[in-house]
C-alpha positions as CSV (number, residue, x, y, z in Angstrom):
1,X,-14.1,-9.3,-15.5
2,X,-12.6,-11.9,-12.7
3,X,-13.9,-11.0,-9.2
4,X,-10.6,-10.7,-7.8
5,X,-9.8,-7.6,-10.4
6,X,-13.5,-6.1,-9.5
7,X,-12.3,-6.0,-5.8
8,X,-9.7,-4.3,-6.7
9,X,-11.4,-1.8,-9.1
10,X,-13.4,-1.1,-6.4
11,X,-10.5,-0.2,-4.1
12,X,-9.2,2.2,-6.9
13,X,-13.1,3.6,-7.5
14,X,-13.7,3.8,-3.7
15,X,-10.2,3.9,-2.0
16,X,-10.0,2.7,1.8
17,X,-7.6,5.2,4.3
18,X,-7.7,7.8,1.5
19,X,-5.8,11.4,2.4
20,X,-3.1,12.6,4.2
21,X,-2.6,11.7,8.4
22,X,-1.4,14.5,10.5
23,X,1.1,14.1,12.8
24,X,2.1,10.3,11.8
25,X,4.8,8.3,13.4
26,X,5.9,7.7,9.9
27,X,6.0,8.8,6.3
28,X,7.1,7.8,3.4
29,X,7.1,8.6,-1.0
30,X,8.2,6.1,-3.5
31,X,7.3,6.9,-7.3
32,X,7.8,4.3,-10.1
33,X,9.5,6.6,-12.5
34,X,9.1,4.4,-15.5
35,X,5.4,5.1,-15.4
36,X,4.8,8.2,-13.2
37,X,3.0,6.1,-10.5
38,X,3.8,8.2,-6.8
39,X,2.2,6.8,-3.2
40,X,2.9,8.5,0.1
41,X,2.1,5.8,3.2
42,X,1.2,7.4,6.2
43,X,1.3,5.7,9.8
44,X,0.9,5.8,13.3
45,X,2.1,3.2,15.8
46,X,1.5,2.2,18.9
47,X,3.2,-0.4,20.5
48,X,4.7,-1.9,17.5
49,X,1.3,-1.9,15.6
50,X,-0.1,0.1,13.2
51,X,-3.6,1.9,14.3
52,X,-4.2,4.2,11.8
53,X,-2.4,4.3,8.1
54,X,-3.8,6.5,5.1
55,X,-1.9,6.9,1.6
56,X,-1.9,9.8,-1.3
57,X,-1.0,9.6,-4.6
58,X,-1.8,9.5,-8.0
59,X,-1.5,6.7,-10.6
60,X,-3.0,3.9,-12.6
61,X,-5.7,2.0,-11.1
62,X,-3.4,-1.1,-10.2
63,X,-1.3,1.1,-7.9
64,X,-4.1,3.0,-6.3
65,X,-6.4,0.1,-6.0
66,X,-3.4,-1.7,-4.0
67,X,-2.7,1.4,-2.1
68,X,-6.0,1.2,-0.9
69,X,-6.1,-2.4,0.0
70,X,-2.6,-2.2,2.0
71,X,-3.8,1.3,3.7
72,X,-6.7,-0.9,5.3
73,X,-5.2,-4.4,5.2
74,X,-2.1,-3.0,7.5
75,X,-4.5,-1.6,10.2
76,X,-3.9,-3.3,13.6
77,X,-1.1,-4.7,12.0
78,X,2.3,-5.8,13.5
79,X,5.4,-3.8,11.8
80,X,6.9,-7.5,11.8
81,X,4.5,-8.6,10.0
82,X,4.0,-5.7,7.4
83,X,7.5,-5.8,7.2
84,X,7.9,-9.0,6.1
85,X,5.0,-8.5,3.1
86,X,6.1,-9.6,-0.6
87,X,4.2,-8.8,-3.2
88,X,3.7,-12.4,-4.0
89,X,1.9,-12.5,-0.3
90,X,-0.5,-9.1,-2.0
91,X,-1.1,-11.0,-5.0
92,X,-2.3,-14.2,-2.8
93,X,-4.4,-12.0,-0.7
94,X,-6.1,-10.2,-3.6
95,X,-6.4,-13.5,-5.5
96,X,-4.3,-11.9,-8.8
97,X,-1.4,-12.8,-10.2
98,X,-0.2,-9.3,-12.0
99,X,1.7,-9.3,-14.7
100,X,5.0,-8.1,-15.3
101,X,4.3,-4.5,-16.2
102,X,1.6,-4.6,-13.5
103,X,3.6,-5.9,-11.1
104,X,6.0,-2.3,-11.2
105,X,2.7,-1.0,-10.8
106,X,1.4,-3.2,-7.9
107,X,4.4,-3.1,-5.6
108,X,5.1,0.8,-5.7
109,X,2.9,0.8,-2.3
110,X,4.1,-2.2,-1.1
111,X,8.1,-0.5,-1.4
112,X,6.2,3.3,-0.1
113,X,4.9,1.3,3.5
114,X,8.0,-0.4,4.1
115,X,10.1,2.6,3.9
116,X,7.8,4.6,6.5
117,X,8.5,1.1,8.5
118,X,12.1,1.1,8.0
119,X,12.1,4.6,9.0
120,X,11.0,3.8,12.7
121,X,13.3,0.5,12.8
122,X,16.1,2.9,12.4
């Protein structure tokens, strides 16, 4: 198996920011209903920067395992930047280039942190 997928078994064996955050600035559910794949973000923010984020969910291990990495990656982030995240920019971080199917998979977090972002931009 390719190193880059191992890193991310790992995040789906031994997820990052696991759980539910009380009292978040944000929340917010997408599920992909084609395969049954469901992530709740969670985040706080301080001063237009993320300092704490956490996910739940359930689903396959491509959609947990990038749950995980975006729950730690976004950490002492900027909302501008996590806002402007693709999943092409996930997939260049991880070092994977999913495939189709994988990719509905794969971006069901990605579309779960941006709505708890959008959410405060409102």
């Amino acid at each position: 198996m390719d190193e880059n997928y191992e890193a991310l078994i790992d995040h789906y064996k031994n997820p990052r920011n696991y759980g539910v955050l009380l009292s978040p600035t944000s929340s917010a559910e997408v599920q992909n209903l084609s395969c049954g794949d469901k992530i709740t973000f969670y985040i706080k923010i301080s001063k237009k920067i993320v300092t704490e984020s956490k996910f739940s969910g359930e689903g396959c291990s491509v959609a947990l395992g990038v749950a995980s990495f975006l729950a730690e990656f976004s950490e002492n982030k900027s909302l501008e930047l996590l806002s402007s995240l693709k999943l092409e920019d996930i997939e260049n971080k991880l070092g994977i280039n999913f495939s189709l199917s994988r990719k509905k998979c794969a971006i069901v977090s990605l579309e779960a942190l941006a709505a708890a972002i959008a959410k405060i931009k409102k």
